[in-house]
N, CA and C of each residue as an Amber inpcrd file, in Angstrom:
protein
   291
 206.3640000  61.1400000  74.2710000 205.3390000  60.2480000  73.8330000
 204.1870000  61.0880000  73.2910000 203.6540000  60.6640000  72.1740000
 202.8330000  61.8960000  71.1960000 201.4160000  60.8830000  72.0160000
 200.7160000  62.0410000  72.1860000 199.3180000  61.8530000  73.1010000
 198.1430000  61.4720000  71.7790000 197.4150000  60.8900000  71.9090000
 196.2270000  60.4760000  71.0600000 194.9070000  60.7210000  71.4640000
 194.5220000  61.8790000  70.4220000 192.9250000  62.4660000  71.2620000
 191.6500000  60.9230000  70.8130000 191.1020000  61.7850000  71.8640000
 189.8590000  61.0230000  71.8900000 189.1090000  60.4600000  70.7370000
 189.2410000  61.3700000  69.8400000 188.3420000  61.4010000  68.8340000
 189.2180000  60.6520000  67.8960000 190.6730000  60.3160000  67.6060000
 191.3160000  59.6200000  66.5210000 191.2580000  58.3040000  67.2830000
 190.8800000  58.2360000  68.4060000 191.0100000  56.5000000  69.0250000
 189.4610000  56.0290000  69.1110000 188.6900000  56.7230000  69.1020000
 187.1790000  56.6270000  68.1260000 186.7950000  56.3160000  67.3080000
 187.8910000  57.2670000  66.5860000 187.3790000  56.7890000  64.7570000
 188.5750000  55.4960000  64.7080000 189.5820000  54.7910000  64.8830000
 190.3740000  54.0590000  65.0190000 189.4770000  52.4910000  65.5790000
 188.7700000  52.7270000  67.1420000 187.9300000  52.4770000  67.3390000
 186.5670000  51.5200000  66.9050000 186.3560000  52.6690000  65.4560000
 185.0030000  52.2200000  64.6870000 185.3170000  51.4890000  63.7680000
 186.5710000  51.8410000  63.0680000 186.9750000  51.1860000  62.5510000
 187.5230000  49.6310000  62.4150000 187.9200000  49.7420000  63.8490000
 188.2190000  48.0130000  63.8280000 187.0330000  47.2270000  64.0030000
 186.1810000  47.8690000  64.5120000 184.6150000  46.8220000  64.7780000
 183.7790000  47.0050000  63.7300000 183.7390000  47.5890000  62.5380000
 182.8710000  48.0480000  61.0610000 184.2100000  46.6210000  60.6230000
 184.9340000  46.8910000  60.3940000 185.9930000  45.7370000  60.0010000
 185.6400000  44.2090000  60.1650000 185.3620000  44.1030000  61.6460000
 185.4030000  42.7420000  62.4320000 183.7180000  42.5850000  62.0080000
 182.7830000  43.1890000  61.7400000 181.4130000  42.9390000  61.3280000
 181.4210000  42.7150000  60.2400000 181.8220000  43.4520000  59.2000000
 181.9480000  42.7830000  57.4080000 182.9880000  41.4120000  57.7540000
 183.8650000  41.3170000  58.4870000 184.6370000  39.7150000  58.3290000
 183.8220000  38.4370000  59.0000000 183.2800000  39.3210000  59.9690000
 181.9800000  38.0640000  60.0890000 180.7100000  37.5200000  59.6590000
 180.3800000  38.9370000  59.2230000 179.2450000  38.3760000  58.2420000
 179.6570000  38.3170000  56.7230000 181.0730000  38.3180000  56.4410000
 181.6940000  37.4220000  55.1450000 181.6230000  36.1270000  55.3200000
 181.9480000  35.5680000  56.4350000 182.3880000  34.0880000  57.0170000
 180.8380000  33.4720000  57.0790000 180.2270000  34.1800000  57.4170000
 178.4440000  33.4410000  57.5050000 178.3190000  33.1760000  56.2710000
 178.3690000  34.6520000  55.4050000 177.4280000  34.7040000  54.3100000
 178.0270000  33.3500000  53.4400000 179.6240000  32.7870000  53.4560000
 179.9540000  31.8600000  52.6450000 179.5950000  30.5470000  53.0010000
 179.6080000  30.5570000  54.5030000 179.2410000  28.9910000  55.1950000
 177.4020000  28.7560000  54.4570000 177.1650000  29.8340000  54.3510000
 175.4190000  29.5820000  54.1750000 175.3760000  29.3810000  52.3440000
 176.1930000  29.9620000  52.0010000 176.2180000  29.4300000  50.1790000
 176.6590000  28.7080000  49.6230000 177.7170000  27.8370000  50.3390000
 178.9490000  26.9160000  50.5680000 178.5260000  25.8190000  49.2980000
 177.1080000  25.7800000  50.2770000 176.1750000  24.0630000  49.0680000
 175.4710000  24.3960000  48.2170000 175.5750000  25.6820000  47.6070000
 174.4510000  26.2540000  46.6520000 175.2730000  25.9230000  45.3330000
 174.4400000  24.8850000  44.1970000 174.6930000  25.1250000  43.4480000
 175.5480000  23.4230000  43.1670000 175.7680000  22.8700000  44.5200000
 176.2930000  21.3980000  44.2720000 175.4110000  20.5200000  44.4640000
 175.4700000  19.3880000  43.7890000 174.9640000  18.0570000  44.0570000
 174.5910000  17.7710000  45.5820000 173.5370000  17.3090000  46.1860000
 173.4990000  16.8960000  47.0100000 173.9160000  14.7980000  47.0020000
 174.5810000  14.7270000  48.2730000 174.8750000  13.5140000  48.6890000
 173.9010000  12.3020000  48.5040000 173.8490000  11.3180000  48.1140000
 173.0190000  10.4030000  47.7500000 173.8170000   9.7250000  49.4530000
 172.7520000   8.5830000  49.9030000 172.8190000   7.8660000  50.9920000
 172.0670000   6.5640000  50.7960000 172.8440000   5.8280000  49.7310000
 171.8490000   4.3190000  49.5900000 171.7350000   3.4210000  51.3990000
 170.0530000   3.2290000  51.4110000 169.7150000   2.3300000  52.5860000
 169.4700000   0.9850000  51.3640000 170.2020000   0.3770000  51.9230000
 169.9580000  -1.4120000  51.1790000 169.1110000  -2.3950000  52.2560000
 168.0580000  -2.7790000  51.3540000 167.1790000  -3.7510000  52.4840000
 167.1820000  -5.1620000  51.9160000 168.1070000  -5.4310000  50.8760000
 168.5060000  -7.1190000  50.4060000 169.3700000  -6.8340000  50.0210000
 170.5480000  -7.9460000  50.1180000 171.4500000  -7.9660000  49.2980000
 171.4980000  -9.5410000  48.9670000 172.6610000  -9.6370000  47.5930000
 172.7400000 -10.9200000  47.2050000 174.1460000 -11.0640000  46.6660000
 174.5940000 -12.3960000  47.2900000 176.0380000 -12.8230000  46.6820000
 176.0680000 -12.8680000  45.6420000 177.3810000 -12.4740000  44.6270000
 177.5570000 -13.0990000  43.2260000 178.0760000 -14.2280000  43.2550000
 177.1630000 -14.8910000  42.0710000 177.1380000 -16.3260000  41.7470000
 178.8370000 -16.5560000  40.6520000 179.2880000 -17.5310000  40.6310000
 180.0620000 -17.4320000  39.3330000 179.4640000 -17.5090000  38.2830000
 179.8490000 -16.6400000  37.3920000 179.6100000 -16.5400000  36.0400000
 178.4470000 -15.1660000  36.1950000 177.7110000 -14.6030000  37.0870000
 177.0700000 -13.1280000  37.1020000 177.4290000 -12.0980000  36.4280000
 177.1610000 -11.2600000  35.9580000 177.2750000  -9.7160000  35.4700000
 176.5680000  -8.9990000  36.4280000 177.0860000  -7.4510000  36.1330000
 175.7280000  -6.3830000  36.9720000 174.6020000  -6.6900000  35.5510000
 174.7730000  -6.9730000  34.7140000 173.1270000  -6.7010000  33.9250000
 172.6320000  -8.6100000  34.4950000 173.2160000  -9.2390000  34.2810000
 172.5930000 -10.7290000  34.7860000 171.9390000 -10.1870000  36.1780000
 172.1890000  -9.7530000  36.9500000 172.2900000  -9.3960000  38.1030000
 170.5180000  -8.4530000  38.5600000 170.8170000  -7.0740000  37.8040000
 169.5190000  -6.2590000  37.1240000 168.6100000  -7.0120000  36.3400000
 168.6560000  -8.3850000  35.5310000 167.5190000  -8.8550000  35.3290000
 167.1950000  -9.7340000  36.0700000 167.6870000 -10.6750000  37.0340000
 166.8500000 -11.3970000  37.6590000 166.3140000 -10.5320000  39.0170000
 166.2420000  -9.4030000  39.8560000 165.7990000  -8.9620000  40.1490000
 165.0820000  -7.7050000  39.9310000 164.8690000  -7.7290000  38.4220000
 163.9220000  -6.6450000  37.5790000 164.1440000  -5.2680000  38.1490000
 165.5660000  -4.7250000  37.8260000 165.7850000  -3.4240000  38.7510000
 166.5660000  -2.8650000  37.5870000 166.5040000  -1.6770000  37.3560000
 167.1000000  -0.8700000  36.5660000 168.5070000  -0.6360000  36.5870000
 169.4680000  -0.3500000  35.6610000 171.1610000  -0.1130000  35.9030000
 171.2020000   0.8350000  36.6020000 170.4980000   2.2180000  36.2540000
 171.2430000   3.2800000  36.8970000 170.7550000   2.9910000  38.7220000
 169.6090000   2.8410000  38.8660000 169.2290000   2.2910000  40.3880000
 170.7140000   1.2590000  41.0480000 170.9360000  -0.0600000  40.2210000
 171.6000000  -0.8640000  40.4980000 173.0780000   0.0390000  41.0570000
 173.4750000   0.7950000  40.4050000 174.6020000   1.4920000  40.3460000
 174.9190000   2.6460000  41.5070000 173.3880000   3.1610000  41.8430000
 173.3430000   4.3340000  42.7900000 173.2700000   3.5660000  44.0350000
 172.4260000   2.4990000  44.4380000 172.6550000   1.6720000  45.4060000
 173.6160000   1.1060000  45.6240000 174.6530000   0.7780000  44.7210000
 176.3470000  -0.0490000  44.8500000 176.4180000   1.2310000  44.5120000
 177.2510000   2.1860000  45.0940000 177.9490000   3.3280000  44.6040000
 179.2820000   2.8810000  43.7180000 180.2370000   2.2350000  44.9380000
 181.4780000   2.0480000  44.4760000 181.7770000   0.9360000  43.5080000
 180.7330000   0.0600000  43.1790000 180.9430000  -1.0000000  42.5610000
 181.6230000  -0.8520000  41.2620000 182.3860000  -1.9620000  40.6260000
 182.9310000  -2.0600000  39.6050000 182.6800000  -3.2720000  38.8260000
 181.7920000  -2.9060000  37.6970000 181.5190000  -4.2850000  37.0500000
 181.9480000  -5.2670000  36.2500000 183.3460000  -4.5620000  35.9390000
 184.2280000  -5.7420000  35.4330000 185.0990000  -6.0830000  36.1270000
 184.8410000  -5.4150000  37.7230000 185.5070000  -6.7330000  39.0190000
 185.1190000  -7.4230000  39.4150000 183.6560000  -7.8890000  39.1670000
 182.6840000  -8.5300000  40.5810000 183.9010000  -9.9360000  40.4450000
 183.3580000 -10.2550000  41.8210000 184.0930000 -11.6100000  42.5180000
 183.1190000 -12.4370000  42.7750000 183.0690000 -13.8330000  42.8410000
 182.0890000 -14.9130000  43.5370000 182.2470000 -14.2810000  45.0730000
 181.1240000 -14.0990000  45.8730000 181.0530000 -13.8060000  46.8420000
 180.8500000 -12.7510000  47.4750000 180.9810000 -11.5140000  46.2720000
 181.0710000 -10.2860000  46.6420000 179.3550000  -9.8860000  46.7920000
 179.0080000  -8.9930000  48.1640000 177.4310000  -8.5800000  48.3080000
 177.2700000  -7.3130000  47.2860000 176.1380000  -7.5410000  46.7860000
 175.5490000  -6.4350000  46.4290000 173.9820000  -6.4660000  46.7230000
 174.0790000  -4.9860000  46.8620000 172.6540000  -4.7680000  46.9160000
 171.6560000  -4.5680000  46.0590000 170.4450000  -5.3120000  45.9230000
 169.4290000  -5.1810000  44.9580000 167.8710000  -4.9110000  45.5280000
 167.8990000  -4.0500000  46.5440000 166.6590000  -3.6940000  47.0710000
 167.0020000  -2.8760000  47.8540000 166.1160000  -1.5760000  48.0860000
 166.1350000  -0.2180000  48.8580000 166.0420000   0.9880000  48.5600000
 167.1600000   2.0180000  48.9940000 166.3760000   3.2300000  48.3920000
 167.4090000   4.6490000  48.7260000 167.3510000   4.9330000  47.8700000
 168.6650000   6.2040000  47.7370000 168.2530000   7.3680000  47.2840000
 168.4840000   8.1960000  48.6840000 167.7270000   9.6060000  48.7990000
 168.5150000  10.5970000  48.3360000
């Protein structure tokens, strides 16, 4: 059995922990840049909503409560305006951060 001095299980040693310190502060440095550079999340709070009437549009909709499309749109995220349904809520008051 070939013997291993001190000094090659040292430098062997330093090596694995200089290793294990650049792989962890790789893993930080990406978790911390991860969101740099993307869109942040919009989170519409709705404080009215209103059923569609038959026969509504989203712009029928934006003028009787004097609210802008792109607002109308960021507050309904998912909405689709050549689906609305009688009955379906939308929101036309609140606020999206």
């Amino acid at each position: 059995m070939a013997k291993v001095s001190n000094k090659a299980a040292a430098m062997f040693f330093n090596l694995v922990l200089m290793i294990s310190v650049l792989l962890i502060f790789s893993m930080a440095e990406g978790r911390l840049l991860s969101g740099f550079g993307k869109a942040k999340a919009t989170s519409p709070k709705c404080e009215f909503v209103v059923g569609v009437q038959s026969g509504d549009t989203c712009f029928d909709i934006t003028q009787k409560f004097n609210t802008t499309a792109e607002f109308f749109t960021e507050i309904n995220p998912n909405l689709q305006c050549d689906k609305l349904f009688v009955g379906q809520w939308l929101c036309v008051a609140g606020t999206v951060n």
